[in-house]
C-alpha positions as CSV (number, residue, x, y, z in Angstrom):
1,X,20.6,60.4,-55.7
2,X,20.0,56.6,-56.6
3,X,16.1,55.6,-56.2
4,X,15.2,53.4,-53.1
5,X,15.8,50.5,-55.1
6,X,19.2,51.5,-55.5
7,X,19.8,52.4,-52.1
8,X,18.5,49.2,-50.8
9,X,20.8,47.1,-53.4
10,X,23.6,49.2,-52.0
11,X,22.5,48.6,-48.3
12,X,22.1,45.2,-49.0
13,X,25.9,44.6,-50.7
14,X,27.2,46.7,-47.4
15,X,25.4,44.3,-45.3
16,X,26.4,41.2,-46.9
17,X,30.4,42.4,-46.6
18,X,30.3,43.4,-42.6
19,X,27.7,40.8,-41.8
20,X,29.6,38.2,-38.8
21,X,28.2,34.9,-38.1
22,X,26.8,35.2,-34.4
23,X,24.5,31.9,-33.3
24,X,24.7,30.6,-36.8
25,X,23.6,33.5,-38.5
26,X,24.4,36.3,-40.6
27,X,24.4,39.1,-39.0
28,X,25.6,42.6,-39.6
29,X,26.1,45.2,-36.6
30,X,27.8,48.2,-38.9
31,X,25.7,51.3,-38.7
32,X,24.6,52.0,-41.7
33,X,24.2,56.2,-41.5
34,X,28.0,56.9,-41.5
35,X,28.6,54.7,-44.3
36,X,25.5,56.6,-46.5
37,X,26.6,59.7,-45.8
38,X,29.6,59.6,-47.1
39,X,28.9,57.0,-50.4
40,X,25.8,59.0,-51.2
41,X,26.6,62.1,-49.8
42,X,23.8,62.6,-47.3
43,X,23.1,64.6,-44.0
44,X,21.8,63.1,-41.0
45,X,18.5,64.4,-41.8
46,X,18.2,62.3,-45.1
47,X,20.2,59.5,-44.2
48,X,17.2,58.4,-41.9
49,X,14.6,58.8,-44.3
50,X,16.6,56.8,-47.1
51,X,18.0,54.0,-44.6
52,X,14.4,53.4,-43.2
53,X,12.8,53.4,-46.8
54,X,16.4,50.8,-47.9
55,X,15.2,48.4,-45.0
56,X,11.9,48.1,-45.2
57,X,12.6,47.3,-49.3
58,X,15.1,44.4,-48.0
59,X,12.7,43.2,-45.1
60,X,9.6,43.7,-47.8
61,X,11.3,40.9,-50.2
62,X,12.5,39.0,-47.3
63,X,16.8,39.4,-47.6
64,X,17.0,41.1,-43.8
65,X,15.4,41.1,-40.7
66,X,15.4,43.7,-37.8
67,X,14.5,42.6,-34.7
68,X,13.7,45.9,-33.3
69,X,13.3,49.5,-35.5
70,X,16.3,51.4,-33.3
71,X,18.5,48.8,-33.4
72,X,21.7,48.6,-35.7
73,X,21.3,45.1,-35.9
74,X,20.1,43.2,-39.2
75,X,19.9,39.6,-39.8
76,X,20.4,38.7,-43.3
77,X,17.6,36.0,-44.0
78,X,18.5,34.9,-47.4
């Protein structure tokens, strides 16, 4: 399995494809843990772990934004 930093560059490339413009922004409303299990091949148990740890990489240097932490909404920032 990838490190976090390659999770969160493949979160991030997933994000950027579904992501709709919604009140001029860039938002993506995919859920992410189907996707990660199957590209990386996860169970449900990981897939949170490695999904929380990919966000808070892309919130930490400020590429996504979620409003709220059980929400699949992200709002890509940069």
């Amino acid at each position: 399995m990838p490190r976090t930093f390659g999770y969160a560059e493949a979160v991030y490339q997933f994000i950027q494809e579904h992501a709709t413009i919604e009140d001029g922004r860039r938002v993506c409303r995919e859920p992410l843990y189907p996707w990660m299990m199957a590209e990386f091949r996860l169970d449900r148990r990981q897939v949170k772990g490695v999904r929380t740890a990919a966000v808070k990489e892309l919130e930490r240097r400020g590429l996504v934004r979620r409003p709220h932490p059980n929400s699949v909404l992200l709002i890509l920032t940069a």
